[in-house]
N, C-alpha and C positions, 0 to 999 in steps of 0.2 A: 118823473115821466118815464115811461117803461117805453124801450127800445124794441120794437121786432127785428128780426133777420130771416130771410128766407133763404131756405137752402133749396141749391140748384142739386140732384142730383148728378154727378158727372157724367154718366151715363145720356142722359136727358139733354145734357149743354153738347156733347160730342155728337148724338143724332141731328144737333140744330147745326152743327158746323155742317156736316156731311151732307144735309139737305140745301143749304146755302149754297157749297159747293158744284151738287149736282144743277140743283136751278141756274148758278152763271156757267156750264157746260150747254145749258138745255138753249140758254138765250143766247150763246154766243153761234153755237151749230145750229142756231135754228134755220140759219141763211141757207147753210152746204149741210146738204144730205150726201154722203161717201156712196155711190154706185158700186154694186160687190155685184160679182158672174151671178146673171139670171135674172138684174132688175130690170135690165133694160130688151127692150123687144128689138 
């Protein structure tokens, strides 16, 4: 029985961390928008 193995490039697996990352930022600030001089009228 012949075994495969897939290789991850590292490269590949670090952009999937870094997007994980960014996405639970994205969900967790999606609540609070930070008001910077000029958004508000």
């Amino acid at each position: 029985m012949e075994i495969k193995k897939f290789v991850i490039p590292a490269q590949a697996a670090i952009q999937t961390l870094i997007f994980q990352n960014c996405l639970k930022v994205s969900l967790i600030s999606n609540h609070w928008i930070p008001a910077y001089a000029g958004m508000t009228e």
